[in-house]
C-alpha positions in Angstrom: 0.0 0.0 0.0 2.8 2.5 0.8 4.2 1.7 -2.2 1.3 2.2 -4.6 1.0 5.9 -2.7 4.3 6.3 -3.4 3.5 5.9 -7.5 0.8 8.1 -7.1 2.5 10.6 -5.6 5.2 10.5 -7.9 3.3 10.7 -11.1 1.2 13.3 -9.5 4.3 15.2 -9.2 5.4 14.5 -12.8 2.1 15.8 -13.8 1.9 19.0 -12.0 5.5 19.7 -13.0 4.9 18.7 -16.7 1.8 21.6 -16.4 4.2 24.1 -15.3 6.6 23.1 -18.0 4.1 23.7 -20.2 3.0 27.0 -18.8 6.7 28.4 -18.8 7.2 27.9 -22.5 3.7 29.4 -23.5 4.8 32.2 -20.9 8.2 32.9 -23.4 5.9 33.6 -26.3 4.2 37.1 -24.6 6.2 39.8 -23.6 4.8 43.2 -21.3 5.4 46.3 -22.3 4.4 50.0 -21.1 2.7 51.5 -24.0 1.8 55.3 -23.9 0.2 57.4 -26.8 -0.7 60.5 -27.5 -2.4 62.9 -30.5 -5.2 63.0 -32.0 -6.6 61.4 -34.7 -9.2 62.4 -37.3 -12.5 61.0 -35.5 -13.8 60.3 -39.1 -10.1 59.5 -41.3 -9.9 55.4 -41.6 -6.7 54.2 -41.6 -5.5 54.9 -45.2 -2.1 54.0 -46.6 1.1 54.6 -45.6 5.1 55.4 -46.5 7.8 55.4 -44.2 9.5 58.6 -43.8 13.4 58.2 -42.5 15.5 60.6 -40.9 18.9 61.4 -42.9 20.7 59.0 -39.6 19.0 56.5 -40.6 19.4 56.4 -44.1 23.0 55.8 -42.8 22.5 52.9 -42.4 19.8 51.4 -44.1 20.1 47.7 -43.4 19.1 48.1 -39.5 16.3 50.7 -41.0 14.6 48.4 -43.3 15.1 45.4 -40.3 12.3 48.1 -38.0 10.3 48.5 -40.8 9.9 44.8 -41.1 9.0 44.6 -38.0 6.9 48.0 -37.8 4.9 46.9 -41.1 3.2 43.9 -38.9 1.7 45.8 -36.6 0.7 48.5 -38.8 -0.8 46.0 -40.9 -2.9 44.7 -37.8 -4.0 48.7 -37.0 -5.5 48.6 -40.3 -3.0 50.4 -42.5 -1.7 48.9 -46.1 1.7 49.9 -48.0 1.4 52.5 -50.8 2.0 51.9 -54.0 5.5 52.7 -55.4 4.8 55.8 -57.1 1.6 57.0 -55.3 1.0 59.2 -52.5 0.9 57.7 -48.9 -1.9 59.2 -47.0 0.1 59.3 -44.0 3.8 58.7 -43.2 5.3 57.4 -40.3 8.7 57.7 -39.0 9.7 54.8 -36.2 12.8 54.1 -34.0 14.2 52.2 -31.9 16.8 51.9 -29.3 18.4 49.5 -26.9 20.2 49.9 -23.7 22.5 47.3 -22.1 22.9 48.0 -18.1 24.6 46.0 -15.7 22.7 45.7 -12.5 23.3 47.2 -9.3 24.6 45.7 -6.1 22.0 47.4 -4.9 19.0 46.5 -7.1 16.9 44.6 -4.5 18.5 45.1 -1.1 15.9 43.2 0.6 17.9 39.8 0.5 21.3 40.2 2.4 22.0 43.8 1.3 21.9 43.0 -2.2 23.2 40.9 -5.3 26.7 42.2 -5.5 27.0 42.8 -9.1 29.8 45.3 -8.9 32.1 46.9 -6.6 33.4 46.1 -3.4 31.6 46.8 0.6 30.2 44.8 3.4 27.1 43.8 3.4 24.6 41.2 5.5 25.0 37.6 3.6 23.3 34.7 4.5 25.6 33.1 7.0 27.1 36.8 8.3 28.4 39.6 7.3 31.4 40.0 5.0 33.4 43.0 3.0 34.7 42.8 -0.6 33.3 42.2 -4.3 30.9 39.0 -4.3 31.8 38.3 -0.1 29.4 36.6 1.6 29.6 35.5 5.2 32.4 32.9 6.4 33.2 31.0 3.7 34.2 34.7 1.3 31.7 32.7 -1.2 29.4 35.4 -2.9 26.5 35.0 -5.6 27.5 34.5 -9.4 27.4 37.4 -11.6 23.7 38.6 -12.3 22.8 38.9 -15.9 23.2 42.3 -17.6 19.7 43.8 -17.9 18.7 45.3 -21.5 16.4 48.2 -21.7 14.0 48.2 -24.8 11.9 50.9 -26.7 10.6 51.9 -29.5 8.4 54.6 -30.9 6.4 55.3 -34.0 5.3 59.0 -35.0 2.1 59.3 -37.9 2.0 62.3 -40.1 -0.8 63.6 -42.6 0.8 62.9 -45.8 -0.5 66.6 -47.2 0.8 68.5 -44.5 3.1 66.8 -42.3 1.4 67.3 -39.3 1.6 64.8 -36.7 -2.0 62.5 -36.1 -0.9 60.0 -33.7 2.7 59.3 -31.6 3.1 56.1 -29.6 5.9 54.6 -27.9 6.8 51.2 -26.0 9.3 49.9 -23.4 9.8 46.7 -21.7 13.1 45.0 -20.4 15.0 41.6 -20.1 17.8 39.6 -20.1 18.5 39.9 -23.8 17.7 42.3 -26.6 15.3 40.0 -28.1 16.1 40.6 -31.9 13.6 41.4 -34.4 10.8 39.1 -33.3 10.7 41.2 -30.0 10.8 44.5 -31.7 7.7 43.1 -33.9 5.9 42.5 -30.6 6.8 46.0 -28.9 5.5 47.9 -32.3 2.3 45.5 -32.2 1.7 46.6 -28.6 2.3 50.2 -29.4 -0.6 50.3 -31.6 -3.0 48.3 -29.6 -4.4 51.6 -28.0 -5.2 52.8 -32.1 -6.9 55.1 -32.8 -7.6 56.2 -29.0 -4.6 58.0 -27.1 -3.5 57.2 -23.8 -0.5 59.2 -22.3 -0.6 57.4 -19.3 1.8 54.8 -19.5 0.0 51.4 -19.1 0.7 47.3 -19.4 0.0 45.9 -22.6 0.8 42.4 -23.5 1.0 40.7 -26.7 2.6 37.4 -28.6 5.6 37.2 -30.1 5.4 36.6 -33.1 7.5 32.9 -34.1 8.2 33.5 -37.7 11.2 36.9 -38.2 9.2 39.8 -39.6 11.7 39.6 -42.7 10.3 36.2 -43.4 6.9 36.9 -42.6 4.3 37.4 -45.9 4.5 41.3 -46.4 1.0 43.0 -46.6 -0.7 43.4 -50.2 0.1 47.0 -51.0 -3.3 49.1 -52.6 -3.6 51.5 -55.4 -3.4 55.6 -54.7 -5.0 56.9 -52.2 -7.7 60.0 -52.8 
């Protein structure tokens, strides 16, 4: 009998770690970001077609700049917007960016467990068998805790103009952070969250989480592009 409760308990185990398996990798396919938007947009303009507009920087380097318009063109696509035609006049352009900051943490980023995960530098500090002084010393032993990833800051932003006069409709920009800088399919997913709030604005900055998507926005199907708009 104790052994049969032992088999239950152990598949029971298996199963309720196999659910949080399962859970974890459905988790590494959404990412959170903080959206904010502002502007106004035309309460009776549809979205219309589109060009993007780049700065003379970016036309520096125009391999990275087509790379964010990939991964731009998906979510502006999902907002309801379609690619002009070469030759034809966009009704609105939009000019996007996007930057990302690597940061090593602090010592000092969460204090509450024994003074702090010594990233850099060297002090005393409260470790969990005593107190010790010096880079990554910890108590007796002068054992400390490994390294702590570098932290990568992530944003992006995406500006529409009216295509007749260059005044702006509709700004937006999003932010999130992580352990990596999540390559293009992550910038695919910030853009798609920085147009969920379309066409309403929201300045104050608020949670928005989406998928990421699994195919590379340069592999992805590109959206059909329409005739001239009137």
């Amino acid at each position: 009998m104790t052994a049969f409760k032992s088999t239950q308990s152990f598949f029971a185990s298996a199963a309720l770690a196999s659910a949080a398996l399962l859970a974890g990798c459905a988790s590494l396919h959404t990412v959170d970001t903080s959206v904010a938007t502002f502007g106004s947009w035309p309460a009776d303009a549809a979205p219309g077609t589109y060009a993007f507009d780049r700065l003379p920087s970016q036309e520096a380097n125009p391999q990275r700049q087509q790379s964010l318009e990939n991964a731009a063109a998906m979510a502006l696509a999902g907002a309801g917007f379609k690619p002009a035609a070469d030759g034809a006049r966009p009704a609105v352009t939009i000019q996007i960016g996007a930057r990302i900051e690597r940061l090593e943490q602090s010592p000092w980023d969460d204090p509450f467990w024994w003074g702090g995960r010594r990233r850099l530098g060297f002090g005393p500090g409260y470790g969990p068998w005593g107190y010790g002084w010096g880079g990554f010393h910890h108590g007796l032993w002068g054992g400390g805790w490994p390294p702590q990833p570098d932290i990568y800051l992530r944003e992006v932003a995406l500006l529409i103009r009216d295509g007749a006069t260059g005044k702006p409709l509709y700004e937006t920009r999003a932010s999130s952070d992580g352990y990596s800088d999540g390559g293009e399919r992550l910038l695919a997913a910030m853009f798609d969250a920085s147009m969920k709030d379309f066409p309403r604005a929201n300045d104050k900055a608020h949670n928005v989480r989406v998928q990421v998507p699994i195919v590379p926005p340069a592999l992805a199907p590109a959206p059909a592009a329409s005739g001239p708009s009137a």
